[in-house]
C-alpha positions as CSV (number, residue, x, y, z in Angstrom):
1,X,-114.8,35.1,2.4
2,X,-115.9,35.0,-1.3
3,X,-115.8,38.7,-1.5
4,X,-112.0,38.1,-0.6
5,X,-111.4,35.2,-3.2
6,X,-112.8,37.6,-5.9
7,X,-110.6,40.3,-5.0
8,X,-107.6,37.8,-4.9
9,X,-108.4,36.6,-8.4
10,X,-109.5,39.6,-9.4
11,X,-105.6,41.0,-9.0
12,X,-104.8,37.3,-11.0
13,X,-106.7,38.7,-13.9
14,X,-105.0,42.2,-13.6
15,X,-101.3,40.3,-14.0
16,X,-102.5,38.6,-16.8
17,X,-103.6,41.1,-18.6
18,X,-100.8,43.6,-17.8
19,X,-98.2,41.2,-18.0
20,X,-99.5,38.8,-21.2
21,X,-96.5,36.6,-22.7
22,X,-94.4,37.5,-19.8
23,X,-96.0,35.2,-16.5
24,X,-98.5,32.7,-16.5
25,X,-101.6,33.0,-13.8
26,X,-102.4,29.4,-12.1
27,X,-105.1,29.2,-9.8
28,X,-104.8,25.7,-9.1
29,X,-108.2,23.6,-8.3
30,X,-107.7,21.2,-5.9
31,X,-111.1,18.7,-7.0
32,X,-110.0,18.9,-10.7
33,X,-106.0,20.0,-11.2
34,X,-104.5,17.4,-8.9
35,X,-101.1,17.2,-11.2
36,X,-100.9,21.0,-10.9
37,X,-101.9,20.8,-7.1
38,X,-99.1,18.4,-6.8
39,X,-96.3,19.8,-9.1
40,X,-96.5,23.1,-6.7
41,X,-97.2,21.9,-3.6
42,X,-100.6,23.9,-3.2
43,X,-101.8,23.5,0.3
44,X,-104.1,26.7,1.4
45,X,-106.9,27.9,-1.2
46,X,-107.1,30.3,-2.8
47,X,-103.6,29.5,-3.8
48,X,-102.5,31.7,-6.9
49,X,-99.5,30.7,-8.9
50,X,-97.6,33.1,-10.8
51,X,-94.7,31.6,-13.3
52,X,-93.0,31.8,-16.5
53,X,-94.4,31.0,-19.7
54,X,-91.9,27.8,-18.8
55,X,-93.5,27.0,-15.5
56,X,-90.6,28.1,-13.4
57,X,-92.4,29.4,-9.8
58,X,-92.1,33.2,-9.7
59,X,-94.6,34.6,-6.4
60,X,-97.0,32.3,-4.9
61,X,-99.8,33.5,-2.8
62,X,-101.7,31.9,-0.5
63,X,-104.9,32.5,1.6
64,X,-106.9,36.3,1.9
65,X,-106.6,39.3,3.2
66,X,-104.6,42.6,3.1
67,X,-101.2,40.7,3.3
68,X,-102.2,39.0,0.4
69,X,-103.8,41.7,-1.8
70,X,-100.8,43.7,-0.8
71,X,-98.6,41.2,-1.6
72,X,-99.8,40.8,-5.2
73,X,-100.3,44.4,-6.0
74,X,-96.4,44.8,-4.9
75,X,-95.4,41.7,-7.4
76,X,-97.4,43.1,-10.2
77,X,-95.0,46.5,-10.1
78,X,-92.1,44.4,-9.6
79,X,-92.6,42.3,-12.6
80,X,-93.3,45.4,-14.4
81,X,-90.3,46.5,-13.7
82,X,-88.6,43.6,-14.7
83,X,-88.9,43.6,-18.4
């Protein structure tokens, strides 16, 4: 299960760097964010958060596994594309 988390926030670390100034990477923690936790709703960990610099809510992602790393690697091209 770590080994999952790390890849997870592993691909957070990837759209923050390849998409600096554009999104904002949350990774909301649940014992010490509870504002942040409540503002989105976060219910499953890992929960990672991607929004505007403004906070709007762009792709959530919730939980492990292929959907998810899948699911991140597919928002990363998409907000590339999306200049």
């Amino acid at each position: 299960q770590d080994q999952e988390c790390r890849k997870i926030y592993g691909y957070a670390d990837r759209v923050e760097r390849e998409l600096a100034g554009r999104v904002v990477v949350k990774r909301p923690d649940v014992k010490t964010e509870k504002a942040l936790v409540e503002k989105y709703k976060v219910k499953v960990l890992p929960t990672i958060l991607i929004t505007t610099p403004d906070g709007a809510e762009q792709e959530r992602f919730e939980g492990e596994g292929e959907k998810v790393s899948t699911g991140v690697e597919n928002a990363i091209a998409k907000l590339k594309e999306t200049k």
